[in-house]
C-alpha positions in Angstrom: 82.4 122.8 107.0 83.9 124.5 110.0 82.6 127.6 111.2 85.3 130.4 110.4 85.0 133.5 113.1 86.7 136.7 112.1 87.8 139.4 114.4 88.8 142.7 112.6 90.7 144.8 115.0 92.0 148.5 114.0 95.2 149.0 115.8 96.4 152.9 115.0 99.9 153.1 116.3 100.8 156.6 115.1 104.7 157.6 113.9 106.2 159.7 116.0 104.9 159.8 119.8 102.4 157.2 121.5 99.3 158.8 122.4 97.0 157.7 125.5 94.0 156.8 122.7 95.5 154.7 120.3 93.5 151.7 121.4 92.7 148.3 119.7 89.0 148.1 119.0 87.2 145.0 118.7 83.2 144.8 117.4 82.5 141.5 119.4 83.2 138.5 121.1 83.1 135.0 120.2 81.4 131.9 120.4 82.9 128.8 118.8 82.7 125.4 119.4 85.5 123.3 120.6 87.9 121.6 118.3 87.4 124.5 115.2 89.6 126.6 114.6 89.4 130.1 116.0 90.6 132.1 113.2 91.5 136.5 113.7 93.1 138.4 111.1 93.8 141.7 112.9 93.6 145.0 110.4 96.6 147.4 111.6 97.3 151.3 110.9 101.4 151.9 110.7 102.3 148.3 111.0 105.8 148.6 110.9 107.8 147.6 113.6 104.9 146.3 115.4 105.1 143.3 117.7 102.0 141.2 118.5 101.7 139.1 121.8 98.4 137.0 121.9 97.6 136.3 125.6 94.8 133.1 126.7 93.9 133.3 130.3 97.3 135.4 130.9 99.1 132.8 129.2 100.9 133.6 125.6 100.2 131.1 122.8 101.2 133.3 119.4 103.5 136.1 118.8 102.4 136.5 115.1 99.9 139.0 114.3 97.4 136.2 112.2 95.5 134.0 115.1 95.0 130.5 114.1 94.0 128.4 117.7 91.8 125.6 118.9 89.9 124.6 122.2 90.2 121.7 123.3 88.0 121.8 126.0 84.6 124.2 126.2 84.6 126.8 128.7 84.6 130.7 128.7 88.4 132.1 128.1 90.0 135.6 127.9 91.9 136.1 125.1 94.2 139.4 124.9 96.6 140.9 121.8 98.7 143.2 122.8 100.6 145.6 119.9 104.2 147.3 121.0 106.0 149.5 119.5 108.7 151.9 120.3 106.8 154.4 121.4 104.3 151.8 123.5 102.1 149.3 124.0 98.1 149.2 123.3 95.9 146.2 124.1 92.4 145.2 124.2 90.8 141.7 125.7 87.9 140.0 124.1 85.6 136.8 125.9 85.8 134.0 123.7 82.9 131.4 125.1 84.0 127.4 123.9 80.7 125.1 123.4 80.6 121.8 123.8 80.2 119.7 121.0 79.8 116.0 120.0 82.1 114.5 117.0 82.2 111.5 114.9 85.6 109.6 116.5 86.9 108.0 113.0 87.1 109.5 109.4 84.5 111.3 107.5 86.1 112.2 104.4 88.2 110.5 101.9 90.0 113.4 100.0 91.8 111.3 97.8 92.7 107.5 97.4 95.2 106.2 94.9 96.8 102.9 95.2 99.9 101.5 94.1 99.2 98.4 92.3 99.1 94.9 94.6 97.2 91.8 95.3 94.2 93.2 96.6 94.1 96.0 94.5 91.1 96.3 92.5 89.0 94.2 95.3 89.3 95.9 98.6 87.7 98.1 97.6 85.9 95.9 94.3 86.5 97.9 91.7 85.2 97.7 87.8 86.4 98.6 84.4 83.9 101.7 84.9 85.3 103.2 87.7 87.1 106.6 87.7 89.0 108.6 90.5 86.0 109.7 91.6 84.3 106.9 92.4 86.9 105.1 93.7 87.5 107.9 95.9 84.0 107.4 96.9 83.7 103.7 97.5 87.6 104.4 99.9 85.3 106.6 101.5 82.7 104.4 102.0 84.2 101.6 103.5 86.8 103.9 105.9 83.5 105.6 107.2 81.3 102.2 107.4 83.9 100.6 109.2 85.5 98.6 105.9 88.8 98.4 105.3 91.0 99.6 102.0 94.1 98.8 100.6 97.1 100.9 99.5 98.9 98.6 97.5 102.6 98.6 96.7 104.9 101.3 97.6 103.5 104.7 97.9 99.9 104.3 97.0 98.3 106.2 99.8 95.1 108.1 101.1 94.3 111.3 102.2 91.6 111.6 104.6 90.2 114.3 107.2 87.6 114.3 110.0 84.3 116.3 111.5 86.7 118.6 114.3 90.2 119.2 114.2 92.4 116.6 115.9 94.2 119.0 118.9 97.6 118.2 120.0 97.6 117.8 123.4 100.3 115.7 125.7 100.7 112.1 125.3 99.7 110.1 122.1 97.3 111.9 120.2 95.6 109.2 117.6 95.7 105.6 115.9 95.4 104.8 112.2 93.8 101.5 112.7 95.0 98.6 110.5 95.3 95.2 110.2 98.4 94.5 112.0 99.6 91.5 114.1 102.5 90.7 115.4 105.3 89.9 113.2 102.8 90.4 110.4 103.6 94.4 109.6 102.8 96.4 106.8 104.3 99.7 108.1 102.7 103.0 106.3 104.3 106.5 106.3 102.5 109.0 108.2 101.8 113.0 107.0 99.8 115.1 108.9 98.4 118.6 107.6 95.9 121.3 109.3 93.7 123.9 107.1 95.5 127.1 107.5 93.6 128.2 104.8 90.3 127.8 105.7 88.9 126.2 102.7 88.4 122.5 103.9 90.5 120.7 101.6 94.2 119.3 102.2 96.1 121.7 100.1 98.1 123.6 102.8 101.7 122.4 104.1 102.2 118.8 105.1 104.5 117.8 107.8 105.9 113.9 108.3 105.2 112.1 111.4 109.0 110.7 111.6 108.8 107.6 113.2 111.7 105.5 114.0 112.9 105.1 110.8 113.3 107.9 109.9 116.7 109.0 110.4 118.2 105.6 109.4 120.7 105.6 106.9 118.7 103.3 104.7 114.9 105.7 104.8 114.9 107.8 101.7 112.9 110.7 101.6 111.3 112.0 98.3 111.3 108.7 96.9 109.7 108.0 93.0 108.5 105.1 91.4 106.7 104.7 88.2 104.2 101.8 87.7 103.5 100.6 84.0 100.4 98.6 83.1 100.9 95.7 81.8 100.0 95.1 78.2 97.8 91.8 79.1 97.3 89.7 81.7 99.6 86.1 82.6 98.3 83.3 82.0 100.9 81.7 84.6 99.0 82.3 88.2 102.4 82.9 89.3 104.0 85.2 87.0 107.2 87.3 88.9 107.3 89.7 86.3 104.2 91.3 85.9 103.8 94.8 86.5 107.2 96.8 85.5 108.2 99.7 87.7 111.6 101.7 87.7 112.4 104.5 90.1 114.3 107.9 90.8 117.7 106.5 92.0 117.9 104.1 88.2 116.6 101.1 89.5 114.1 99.0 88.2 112.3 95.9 89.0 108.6 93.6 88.5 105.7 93.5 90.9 104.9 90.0 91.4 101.4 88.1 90.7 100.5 84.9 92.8 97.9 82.5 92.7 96.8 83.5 95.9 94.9 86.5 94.2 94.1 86.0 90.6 92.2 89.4 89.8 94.2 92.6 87.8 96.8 94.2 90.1 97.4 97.2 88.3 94.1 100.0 89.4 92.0 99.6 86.5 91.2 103.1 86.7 94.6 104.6 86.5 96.1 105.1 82.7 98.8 103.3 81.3 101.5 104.7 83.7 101.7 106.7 87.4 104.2 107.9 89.2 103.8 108.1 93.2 105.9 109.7 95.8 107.6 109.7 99.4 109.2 108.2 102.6 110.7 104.9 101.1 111.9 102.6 104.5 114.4 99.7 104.2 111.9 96.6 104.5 112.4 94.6 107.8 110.5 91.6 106.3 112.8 87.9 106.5 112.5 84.3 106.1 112.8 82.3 109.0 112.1 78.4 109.9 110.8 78.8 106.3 108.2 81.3 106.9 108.0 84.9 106.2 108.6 87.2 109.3 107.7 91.0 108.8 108.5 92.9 111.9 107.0 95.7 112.9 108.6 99.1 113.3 109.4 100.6 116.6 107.2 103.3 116.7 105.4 106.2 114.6 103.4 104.1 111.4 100.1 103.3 110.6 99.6 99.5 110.1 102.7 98.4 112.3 101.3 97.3 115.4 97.9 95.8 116.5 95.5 98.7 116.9 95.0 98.2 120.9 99.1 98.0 121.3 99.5 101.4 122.6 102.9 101.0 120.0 100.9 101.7 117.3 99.3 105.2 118.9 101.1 108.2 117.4 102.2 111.8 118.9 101.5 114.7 116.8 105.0 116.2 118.8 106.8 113.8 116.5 106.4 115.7 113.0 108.7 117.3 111.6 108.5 119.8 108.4 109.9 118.9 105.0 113.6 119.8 106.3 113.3 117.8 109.2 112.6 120.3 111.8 110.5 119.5 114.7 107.1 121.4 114.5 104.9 122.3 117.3 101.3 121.7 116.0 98.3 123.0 117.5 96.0 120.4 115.6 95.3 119.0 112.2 92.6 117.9 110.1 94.0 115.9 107.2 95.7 112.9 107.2 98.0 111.1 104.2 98.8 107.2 105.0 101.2 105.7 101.8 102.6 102.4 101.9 106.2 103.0 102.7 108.2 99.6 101.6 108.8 97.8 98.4 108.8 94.7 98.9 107.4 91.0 98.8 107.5 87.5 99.3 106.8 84.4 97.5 103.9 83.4 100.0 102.2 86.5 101.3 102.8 88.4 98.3 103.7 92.1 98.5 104.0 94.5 101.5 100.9 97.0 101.4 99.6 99.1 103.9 95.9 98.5 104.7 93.2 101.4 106.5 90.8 100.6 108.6 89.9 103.5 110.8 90.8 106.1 112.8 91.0 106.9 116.6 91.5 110.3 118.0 92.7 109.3 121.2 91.8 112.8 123.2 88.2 113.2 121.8 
């Protein structure tokens, strides 16, 4: 868990004039480490009409009156908050001292995992008739943090994971979601990031799209919906086309192929008899040519879409953008949600689905 420092400072701007002792008290410094969030929630007397400016080193990095900031670097800094109003201004600057600290550089939670079905489905990672959520969730998190590798599946099945420090956004390329990518061999997977503004460890705050270079096509939907049916038995022809039904939001409907490439269930055998799974659907760039399946990789901004030394498949947290589309300045995150983002398939490599194999944070 990350350590959560709280500053309660009493800010007593009065009605009427601005008096010479209407200062903003503070109990203590801090000391954090670096990469946590430095979290103050400032207690105010006459708030309205108050404007807050918070000051690091001289330099202003909030104008809200909630602080929510991470260190990249240790060190000792001064942070100030000033409080104006009409009738003045009161301040008060506080020492915040930065440790040094040592992280894990990869993933060290698996907060969810549910795949769409596809051909390694059930296998990577092995799965039984036993299994539940929970301990498939388990066995994702297994292999992402013993350096294994997972599947998503079909469209949208995805993964949420998060880390041991908060992944800071600083300039250049900020991380890699490493996959099994190789050139002209993509499997392109929509990125979301997300940061605990909360404070309560888990990925339940806002989540913002990393919109890569698809994403403003005419062909990327966003908010995307397809169903998945089990099936009521298993084909006895190893190549069955239509074997697990799905049908969508925009009246479509279609099969998930099975091939006798892989010949165990597709369709999650933990997951009940139907699911529906959501998000970022992109135009497929796979195509056939000289009689062998090409799938291209995107230009920029998804997770298994380029080899993972290809500095192509690094990703800038700059790019994401909030459910609207606007651009977002982050100041870090700690969760992560990777879902496969076509639908689509061929006859000899079966369909596309995103695989996880890691994670890089590229300024650790």
């Amino acid at each position: 868990m990350k350590r959560i420092l709280f500053l309660f400072l009493s800010v007593a701007l009065l009605a009427g004039c601005y008096k010479d002792d209407d200062t903003i008290e503070s109990e203590s410094d801090f000391v954090i480490d670096k990469m946590q969030w430095l979290r103050i929630f400032p207690e105010a007397k006459n708030t309205e009409g108050v404007a807050y400016q918070w000051l690091l080193d001289g330099e202003e990095i909030s104008g809200e009156k909630d602080l929510l900031h991470v260190f990249a670097e240790a060190g000792t800094y001064q942070l100030e908050l000033k409080a104006t109003t009409s009738m003045g201004e009161s301040s008060h600057t506080v020492t915040v001292t930065v440790n040094e600290k040592t992280y894990v550089n990869g993933i060290a939670k698996v907060h969810e995992y549910v795949p769409a079905p596809g051909q390694f489905i059930n296998a990577v990672p092995a799965a039984t008739t036993d299994d539940t959520p929970e301990t498939m969730r388990q066995k994702a998190e297994a292999a992402l943090t013993g350096g294994s590798m997972i599947c998503l599946g079909g469209f949208g099945g995805y993964v949420v994971f998060g880390f041991d420090h908060t992944i800071v956004n600083r300039a250049g390329n900020d991380f890699t979601i490493l996959g099994n990518a190789f050139i002209e061999s993509a499997e392109p997977g929509v990125i979301m990031v997300s940061y605990d503004a909360n404070g309560n460890g888990l990925p339940d705050d806002e989540w913002f799209e990393i919109a890569g270079s698809e994403y403003h096509k005419s062909t990327t939907v966003r908010n995307y919906e397809i169903t998945y049916y089990k099936p009521e038995a298993e084909p006895s022809n190893p190549n069955e086309p239509n074997y697990i039904r799905w049908t969508d939001n925009r009246e479509q409907t279609g099969y998930l192929s099975k091939n006798p490439y892989h010949t165990q269930t597709y369709y999650p055998l933990w997951m009940g008899d139907r699911y529906t799974l959501k998000g970022t659907f992109m135009e497929a760039l796979i195509y056939v040519q000289s009689g062998n399946w090409v799938s291209p990789a995107c230009d920029w901004g998804y997770a298994d879409n380029w080899p993972n030394t290809d500095v192509r498949a690094q990703i800038d947290l700059d790019w994401a953008v909030d459910k609207n589309g606007n651009p977002v300045k982050l100041k870090g995150i700690d969760f992560v949600r990777v879902h496969t983002g076509n639908r689509a398939e061929s006859d000899v490599t079966g369909e596309i689905s995103t695989e996880v194999a890691g994670f890089t944070d590229l300024n650790l």
